[in-house]
N, C-alpha and C positions, 0 to 999 in steps of 0.2 A: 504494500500500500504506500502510497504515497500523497501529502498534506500539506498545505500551505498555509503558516500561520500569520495572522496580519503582519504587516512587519515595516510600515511607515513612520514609526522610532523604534526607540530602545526598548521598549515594552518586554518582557518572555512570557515566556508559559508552562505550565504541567498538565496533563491530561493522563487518563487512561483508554484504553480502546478494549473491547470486549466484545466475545463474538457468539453467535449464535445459530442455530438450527431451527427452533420452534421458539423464538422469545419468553421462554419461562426460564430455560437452563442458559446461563451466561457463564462464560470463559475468558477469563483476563488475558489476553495474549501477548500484552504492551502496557508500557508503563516510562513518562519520562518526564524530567525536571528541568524548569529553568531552560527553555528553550527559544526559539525564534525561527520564523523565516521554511523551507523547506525542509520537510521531516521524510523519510524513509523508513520507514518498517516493515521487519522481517519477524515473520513467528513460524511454527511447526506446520508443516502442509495438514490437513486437515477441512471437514467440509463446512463451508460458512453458507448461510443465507442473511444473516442479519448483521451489523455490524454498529456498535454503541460508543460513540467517541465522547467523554465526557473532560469537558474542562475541570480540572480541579485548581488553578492557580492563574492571576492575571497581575501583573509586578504593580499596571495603573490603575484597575477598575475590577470590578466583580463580573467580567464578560467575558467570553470565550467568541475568539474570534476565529474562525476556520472558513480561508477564503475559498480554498480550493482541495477536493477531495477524490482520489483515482483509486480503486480496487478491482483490478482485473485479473482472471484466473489466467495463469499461464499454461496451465496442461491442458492439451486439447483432449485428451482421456478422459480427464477426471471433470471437465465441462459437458462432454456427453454422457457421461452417467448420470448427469443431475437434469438433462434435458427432457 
């Protein structure tokens, strides 16, 4: 996955990301502190349908800002099984 945090000053951030099949069971996959700007994240292959990005820290405000968001399966196997 890949995330774009606002990044027009000095501001960071923390969030978490968590992922899901049926939205009752949630899986913390990521976790990071004090950030900015472009994020990449890598977790364990496994099957997602749902994905839960929650801000937990903003350095100026109580806001979480996520400008841009990309999660695309790279295995074309494991996207026809879920087709």
């Amino acid at each position: 996955m890949k995330l774009l945090l606002w990044d027009k000053d000095d501001r960071v951030y923390s969030y978490n990301v968590e992922v899901s099949v049926d939205q009752v069971n949630w899986t913390r996959v990521f976790s990071e502190e004090r950030v900015s700007s472009w994020r990449e994240i890598h977790f364990n292959r496994q099957p997602v349908v749902f994905v839960k990005l929650t801000g937990t820290y903003n350095s100026r405000t109580g806001h979480f800002y996520c400008v841009h968001l990309e999660c695309f399966a790279k295995d074309k196997k494991l996207i026809q099984k879920f087709e």
